[in-house]
SEDREN-932463 format. One line per 4 residues: number of its first residue (from 1); their letters; for each residue x, y, z of C-alpha. Coordinates in Angstrom, 2 decimals. Last residue first. Example, Ala and Ser with C-alpha at 12.3 -4.5 7.8 and 13.67 -1.06 7.14 Angstrom:
2
2) SA) 13.67 -1.06 7.14 | 12.30 -4.50 7.80
# end
This chain:
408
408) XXXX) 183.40 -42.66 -34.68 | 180.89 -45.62 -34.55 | 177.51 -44.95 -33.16 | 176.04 -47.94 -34.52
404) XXXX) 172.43 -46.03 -35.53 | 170.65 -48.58 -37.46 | 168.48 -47.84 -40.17 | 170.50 -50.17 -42.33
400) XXXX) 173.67 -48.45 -40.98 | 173.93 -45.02 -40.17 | 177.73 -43.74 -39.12 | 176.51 -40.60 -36.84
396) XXXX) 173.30 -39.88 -38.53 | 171.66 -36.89 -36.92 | 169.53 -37.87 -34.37 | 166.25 -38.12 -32.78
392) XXXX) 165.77 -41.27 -34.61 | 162.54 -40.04 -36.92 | 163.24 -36.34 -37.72 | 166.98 -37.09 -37.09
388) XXXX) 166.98 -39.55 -39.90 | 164.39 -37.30 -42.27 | 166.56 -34.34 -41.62 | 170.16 -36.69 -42.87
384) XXXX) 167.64 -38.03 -45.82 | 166.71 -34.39 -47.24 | 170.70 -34.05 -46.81 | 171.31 -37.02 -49.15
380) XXXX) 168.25 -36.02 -51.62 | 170.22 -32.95 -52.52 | 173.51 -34.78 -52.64 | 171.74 -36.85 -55.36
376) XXXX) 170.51 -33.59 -57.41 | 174.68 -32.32 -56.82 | 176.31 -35.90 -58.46 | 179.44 -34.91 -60.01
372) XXXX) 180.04 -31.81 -58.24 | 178.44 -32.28 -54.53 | 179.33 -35.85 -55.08 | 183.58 -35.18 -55.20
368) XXXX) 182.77 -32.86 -51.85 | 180.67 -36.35 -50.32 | 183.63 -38.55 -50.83 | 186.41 -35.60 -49.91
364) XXXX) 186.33 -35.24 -45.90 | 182.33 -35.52 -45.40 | 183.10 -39.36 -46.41 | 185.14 -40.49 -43.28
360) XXXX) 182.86 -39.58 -40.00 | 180.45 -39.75 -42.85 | 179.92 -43.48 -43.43 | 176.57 -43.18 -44.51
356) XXXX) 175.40 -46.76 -45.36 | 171.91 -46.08 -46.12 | 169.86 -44.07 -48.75 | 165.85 -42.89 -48.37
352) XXXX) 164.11 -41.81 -51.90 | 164.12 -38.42 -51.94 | 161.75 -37.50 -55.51 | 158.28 -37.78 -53.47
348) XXXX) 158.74 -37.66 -49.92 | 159.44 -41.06 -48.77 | 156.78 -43.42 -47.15 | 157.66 -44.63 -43.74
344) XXXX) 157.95 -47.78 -42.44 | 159.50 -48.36 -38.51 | 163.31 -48.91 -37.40 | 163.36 -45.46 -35.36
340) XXXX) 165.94 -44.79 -37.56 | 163.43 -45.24 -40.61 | 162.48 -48.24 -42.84 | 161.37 -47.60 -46.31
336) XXXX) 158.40 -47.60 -48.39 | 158.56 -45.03 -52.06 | 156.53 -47.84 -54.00 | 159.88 -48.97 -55.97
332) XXXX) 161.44 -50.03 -52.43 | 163.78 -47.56 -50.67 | 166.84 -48.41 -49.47 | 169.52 -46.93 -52.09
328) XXXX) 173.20 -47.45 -50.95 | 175.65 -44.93 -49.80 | 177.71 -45.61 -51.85 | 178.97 -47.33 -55.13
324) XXXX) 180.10 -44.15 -56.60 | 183.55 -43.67 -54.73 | 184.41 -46.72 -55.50 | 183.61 -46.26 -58.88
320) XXXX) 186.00 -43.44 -58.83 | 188.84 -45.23 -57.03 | 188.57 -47.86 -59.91 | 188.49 -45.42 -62.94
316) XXXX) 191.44 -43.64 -61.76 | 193.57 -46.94 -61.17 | 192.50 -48.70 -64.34 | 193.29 -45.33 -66.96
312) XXXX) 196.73 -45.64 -65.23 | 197.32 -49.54 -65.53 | 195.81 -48.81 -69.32 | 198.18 -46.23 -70.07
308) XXXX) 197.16 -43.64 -72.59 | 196.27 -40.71 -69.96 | 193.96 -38.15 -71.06 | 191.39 -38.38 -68.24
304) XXXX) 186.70 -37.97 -68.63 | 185.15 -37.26 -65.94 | 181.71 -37.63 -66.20 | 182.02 -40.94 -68.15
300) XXXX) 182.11 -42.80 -65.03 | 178.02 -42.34 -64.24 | 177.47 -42.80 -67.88 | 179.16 -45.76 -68.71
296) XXXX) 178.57 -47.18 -65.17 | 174.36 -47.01 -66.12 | 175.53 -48.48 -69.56 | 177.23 -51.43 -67.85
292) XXXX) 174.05 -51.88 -65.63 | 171.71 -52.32 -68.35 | 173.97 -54.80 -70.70 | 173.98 -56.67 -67.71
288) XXXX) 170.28 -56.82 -67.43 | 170.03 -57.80 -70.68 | 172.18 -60.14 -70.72 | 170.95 -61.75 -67.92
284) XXXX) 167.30 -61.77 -69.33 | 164.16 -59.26 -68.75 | 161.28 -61.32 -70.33 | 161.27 -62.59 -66.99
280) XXXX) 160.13 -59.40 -65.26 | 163.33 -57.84 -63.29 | 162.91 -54.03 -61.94 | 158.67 -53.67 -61.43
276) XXXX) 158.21 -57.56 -60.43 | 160.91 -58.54 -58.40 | 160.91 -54.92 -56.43 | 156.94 -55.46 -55.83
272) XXXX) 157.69 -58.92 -54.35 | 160.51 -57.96 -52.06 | 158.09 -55.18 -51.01 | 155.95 -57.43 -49.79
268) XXXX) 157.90 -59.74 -48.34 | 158.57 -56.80 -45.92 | 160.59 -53.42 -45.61 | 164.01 -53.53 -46.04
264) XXXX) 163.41 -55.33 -49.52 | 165.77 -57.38 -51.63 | 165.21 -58.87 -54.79 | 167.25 -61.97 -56.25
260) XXXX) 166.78 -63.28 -59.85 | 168.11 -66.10 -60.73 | 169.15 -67.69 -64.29 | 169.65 -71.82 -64.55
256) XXXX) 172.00 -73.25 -67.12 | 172.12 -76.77 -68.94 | 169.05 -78.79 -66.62 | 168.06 -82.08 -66.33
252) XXXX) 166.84 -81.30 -62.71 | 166.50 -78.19 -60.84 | 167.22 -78.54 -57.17 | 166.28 -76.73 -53.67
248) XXXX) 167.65 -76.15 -50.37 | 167.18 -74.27 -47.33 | 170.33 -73.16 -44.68 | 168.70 -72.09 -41.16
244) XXXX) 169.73 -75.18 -39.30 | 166.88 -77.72 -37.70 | 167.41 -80.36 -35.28 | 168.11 -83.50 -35.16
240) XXXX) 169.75 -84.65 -31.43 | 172.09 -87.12 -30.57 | 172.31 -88.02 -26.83 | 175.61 -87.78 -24.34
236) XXXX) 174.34 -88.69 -20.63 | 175.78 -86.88 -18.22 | 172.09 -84.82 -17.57 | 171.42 -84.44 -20.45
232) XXXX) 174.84 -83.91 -22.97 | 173.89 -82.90 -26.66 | 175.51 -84.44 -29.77 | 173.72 -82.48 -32.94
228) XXXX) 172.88 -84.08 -35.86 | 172.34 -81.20 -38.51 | 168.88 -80.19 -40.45 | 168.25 -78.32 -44.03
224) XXXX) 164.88 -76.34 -44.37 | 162.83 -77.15 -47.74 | 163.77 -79.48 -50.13 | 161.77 -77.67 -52.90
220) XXXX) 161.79 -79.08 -56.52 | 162.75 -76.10 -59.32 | 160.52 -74.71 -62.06 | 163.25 -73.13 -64.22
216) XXXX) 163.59 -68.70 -65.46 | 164.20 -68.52 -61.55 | 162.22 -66.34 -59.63 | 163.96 -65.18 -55.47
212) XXXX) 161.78 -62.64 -53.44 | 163.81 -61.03 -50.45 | 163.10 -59.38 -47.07 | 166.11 -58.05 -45.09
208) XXXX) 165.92 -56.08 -42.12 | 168.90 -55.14 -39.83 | 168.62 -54.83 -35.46 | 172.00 -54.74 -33.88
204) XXXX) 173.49 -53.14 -36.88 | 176.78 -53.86 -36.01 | 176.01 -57.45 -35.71 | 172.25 -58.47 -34.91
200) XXXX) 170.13 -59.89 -37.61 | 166.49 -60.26 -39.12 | 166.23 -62.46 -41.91 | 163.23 -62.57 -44.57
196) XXXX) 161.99 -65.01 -47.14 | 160.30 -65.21 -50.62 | 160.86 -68.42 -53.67 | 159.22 -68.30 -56.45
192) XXXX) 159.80 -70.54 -59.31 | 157.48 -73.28 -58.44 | 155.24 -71.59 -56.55 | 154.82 -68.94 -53.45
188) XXXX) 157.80 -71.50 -52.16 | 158.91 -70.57 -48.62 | 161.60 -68.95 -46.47 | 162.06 -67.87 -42.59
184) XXXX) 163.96 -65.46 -40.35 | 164.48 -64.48 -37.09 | 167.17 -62.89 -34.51 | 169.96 -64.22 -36.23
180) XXXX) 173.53 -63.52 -35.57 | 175.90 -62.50 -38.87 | 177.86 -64.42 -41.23 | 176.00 -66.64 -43.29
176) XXXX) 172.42 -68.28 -41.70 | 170.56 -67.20 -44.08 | 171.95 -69.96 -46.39 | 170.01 -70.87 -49.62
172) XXXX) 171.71 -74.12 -51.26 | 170.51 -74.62 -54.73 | 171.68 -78.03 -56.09 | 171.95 -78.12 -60.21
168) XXXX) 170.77 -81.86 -61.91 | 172.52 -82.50 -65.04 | 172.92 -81.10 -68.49 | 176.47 -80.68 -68.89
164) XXXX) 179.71 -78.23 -68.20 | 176.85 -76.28 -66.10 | 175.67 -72.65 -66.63 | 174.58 -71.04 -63.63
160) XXXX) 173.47 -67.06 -64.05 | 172.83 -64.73 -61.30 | 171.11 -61.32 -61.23 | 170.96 -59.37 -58.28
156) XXXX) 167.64 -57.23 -57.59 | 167.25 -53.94 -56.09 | 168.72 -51.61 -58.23 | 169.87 -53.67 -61.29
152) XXXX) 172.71 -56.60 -60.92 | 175.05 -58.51 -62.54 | 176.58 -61.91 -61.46 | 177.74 -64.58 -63.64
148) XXXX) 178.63 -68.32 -62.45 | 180.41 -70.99 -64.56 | 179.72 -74.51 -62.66 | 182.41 -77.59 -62.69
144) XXXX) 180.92 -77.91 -59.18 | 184.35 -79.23 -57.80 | 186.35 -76.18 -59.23 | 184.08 -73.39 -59.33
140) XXXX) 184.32 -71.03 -62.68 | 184.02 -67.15 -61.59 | 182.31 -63.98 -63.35 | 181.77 -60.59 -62.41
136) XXXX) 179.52 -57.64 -63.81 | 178.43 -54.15 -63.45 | 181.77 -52.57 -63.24 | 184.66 -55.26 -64.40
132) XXXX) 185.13 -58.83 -63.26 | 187.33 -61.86 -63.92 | 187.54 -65.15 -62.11 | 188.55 -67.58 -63.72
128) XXXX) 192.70 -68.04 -62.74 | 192.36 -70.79 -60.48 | 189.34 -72.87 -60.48 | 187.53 -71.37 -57.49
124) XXXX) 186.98 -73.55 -54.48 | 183.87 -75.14 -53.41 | 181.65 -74.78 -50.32 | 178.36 -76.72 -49.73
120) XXXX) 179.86 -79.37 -47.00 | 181.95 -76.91 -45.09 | 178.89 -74.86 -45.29 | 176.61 -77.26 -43.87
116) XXXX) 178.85 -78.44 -40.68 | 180.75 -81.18 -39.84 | 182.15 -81.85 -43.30 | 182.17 -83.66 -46.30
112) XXXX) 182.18 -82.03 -49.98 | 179.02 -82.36 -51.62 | 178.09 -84.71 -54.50 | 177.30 -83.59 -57.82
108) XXXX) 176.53 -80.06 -59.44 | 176.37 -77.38 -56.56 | 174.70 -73.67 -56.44 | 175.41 -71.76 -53.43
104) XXXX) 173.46 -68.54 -52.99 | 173.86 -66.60 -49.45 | 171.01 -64.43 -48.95 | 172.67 -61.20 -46.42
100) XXXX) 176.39 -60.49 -46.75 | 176.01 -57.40 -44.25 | 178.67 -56.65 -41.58 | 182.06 -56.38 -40.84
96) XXXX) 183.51 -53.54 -39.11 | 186.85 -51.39 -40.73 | 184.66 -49.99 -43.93 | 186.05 -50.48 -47.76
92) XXXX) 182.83 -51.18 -49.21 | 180.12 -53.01 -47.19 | 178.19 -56.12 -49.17 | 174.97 -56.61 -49.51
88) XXXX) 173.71 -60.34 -52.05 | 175.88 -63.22 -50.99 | 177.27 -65.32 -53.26 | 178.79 -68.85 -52.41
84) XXXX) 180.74 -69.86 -49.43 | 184.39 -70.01 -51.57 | 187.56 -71.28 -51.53 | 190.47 -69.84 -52.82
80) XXXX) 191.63 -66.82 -50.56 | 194.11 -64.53 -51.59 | 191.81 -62.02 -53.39 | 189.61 -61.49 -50.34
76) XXXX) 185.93 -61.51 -49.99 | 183.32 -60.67 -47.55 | 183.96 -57.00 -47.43 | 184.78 -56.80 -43.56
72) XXXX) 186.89 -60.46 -44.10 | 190.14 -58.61 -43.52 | 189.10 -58.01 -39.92 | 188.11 -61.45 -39.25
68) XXXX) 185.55 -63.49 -40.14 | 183.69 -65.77 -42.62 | 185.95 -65.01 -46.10 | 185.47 -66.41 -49.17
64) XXXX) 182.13 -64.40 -50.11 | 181.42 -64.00 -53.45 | 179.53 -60.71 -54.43 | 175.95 -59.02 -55.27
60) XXXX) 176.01 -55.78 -54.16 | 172.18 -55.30 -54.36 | 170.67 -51.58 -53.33 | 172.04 -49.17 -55.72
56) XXXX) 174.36 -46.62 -55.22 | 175.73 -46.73 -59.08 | 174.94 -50.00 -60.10 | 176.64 -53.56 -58.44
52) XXXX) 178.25 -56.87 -58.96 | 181.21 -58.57 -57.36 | 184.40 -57.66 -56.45 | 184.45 -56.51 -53.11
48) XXXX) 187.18 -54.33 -51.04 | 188.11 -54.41 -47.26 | 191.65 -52.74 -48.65 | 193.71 -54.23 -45.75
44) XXXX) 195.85 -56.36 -47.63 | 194.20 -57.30 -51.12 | 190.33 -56.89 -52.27 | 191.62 -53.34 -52.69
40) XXXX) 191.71 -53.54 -56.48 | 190.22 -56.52 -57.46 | 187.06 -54.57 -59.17 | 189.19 -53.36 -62.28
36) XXXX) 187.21 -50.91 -63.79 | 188.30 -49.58 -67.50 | 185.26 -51.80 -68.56 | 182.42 -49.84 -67.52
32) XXXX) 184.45 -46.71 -69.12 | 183.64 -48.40 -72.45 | 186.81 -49.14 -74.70 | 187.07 -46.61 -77.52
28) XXXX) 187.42 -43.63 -75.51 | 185.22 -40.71 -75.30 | 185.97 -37.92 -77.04 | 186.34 -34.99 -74.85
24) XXXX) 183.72 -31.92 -75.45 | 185.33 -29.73 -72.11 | 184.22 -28.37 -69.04 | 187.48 -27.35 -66.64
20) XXXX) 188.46 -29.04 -63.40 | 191.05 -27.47 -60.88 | 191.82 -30.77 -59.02 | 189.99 -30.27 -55.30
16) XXXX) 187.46 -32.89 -55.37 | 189.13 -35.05 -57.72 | 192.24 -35.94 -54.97 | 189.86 -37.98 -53.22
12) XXXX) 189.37 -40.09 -55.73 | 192.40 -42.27 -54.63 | 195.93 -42.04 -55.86 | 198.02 -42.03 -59.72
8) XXXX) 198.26 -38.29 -59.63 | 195.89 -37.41 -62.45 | 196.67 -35.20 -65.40 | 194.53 -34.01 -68.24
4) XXXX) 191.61 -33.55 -66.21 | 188.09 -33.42 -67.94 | 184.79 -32.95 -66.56 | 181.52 -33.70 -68.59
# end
């Protein structure tokens, strides 16, 4: 444990070069998990997310209010009040947008009119509900009446829908959100399992996502959504149906619903493995929040401050848990991953393969603040730089999902 009795109220990256001295602190009364206030830098130009995640894990499990634009890199800003749904990778603090992959929309009652599905599907928060802290967030949406949780594990988000009443609870899946398509697809395995996969170009001009959705409810498939396009052949304008990548689902007579969302970079597969090693059913929310606030505990509570102010205590424990949310784990619980040459490899035994390695910025004081608090990781972080250039023919230079963008 590290303990500093001052702190300049700034960013983490003044911990990396603090004089730092081992001491037997006594931990504070309030869990470190919960000294985190997740809204700072969703403002301005901070490029920020709120939502749910574990120390470098795979899920960052978030709303998304924002569809473009520079300030919309995280998917979410504080001063907007409508919202897409929940989106399951996220970027932290970076200046190009990419990522928000699975968008989850649940809806109660009719939808809201509009010329496309996710003017139709979106709701607004009820102002003043949402609340979050490391490990978990929580928002109430305004036409839905719905409360939704998010918490997360490794490589499965965590979602939990309670409704004002029992009633029928509209899933919309969009895998369509944000970035360009190349493929992607979704099906029932039965009638609680849902798998899928989307391909995309954006800054990572080629990104893999496979996922495995299990709800704790049988649900009644929809299937794939459609929208009436007007099309002009030959001078003549003609209306067209034709099929949109957004799925949909219900659960009738229902009070709450709980979700479980995997993610692979691999396959279906791999989805499927993740689902069933990190999140078995007898695994509930609570539980699994309960999980990741202890892992935050303990990654936060190696520094430990003396500093009685709350605002204070907030501002420390923030930039440090910003500092710990990447680069992101992208290896599936069988060792499989996808390499910079964007095929699947098996990882050396104890160097599971990372991604999002931003180190045009990070070598500077990020990656000096893991060298102390986290040296085993670092270890595995070079072991992935060789592996990278062993497979891409080159060092990482801004690596994102196995994609080299080149940036900086």
């Amino acid at each position: 444990m590290i303990s500093i009795s001052r702190l300049l109220r700034s960013d983490a990256v003044f911990l990396a070069f603090m004089v730092l001295s081992a001491a037997g602190c006594t931990r504070q009364a309030t869990p470190l998990s919960r000294s985190v206030d997740p809204f700072i830098g969703t403002g301005g130009h901070g490029h920020t997310y709120p939502g749910a995640t574990v120390p470098f894990g795979m899920v960052q499990l978030s709303p998304d209010t924002r569809l473009d634009g520079w300030d919309g890199c995280g998917g979410f800003h504080i001063t907007d009040d409508v919202v897409y749904g929940f989106s399951h990778t996220h970027l932290q603090g970076t200046g190009v947008s990419d990522y928000g992959d699975v968008l989850l929309m649940p809806t109660v009652g009719q939808l809201d009119t509009g010329e496309v599905w996710r003017e139709r599907y979106r709701d607004r928060f009820v102002e003043g509900s949402q609340e979050a802290h490391a490990g978990y967030y929580r928002c109430e949406l305004e036409r839905s009446g719905l409360q939704v949780e998010l918490t997360a594990s490794d490589r499965v988000g965590y979602h939990r829908w309670t409704l004002e009443q029992r009633d029928t609870l509209q899933l919309i899946v969009d895998l369509d959100h944000r970035d360009e398509l190349i493929n992607y697809g979704m099906y029932p395995l039965d009638d609680s399992t849902l798998v899928g996969q989307r391909v995309s170009d954006n800054w990572a001009e080629e990104q893999h996502v496979y996922f495995a959705m299990r709800f704790n409810r049988p649900f009644e498939w929809l299937d794939q959504m459609a929208e009436l396009e007007t099309i002009d052949v030959g001078g003549v304008l003609e209306q067209e149906l034709s099929f949109v990548p957004i799925f949909s689902l219900v659960f009738k007579d229902v009070e709450s619903i709980e979700a479980r969302v995997s993610l692979s970079f691999v396959d279906i597969a791999g989805a499927v493995n993740n689902l069933n090693a990190e999140a078995p059913l007898a695994v509930g929310f609570d539980a699994a929040r309960g999980t990741a606030e202890r892992r935050w505990d303990e990654a936060l509570g190696r520094i430990e401050i003396s500093e009685d102010d709350l605002g204070e205590r907030a501002v420390f424990y923030t930039a440090l848990y910003h500092s710990l949310t990447v680069p992101n784990l992208a290896t599936d619980v069988d060792g499989r991953y996808r390499g910079t040459d964007l095929q699947v490899h098996t990882a050396p035994e104890g160097a599971p393969r990372h991604t999002v390695f931003s180190l045009w910025d990070t070598f500077r004081a990020t990656h000096p603040l893991l060298n102390v608090l986290e040296p085993e990781r670092t270890e595995v972080f070079i072991q992935n730089f060789i592996g990278m250039h062993q497979e891409g023919g080159k060092l990482p230079m801004w690596e994102l999902a196995s994609n080299y963008t080149g940036c900086m």
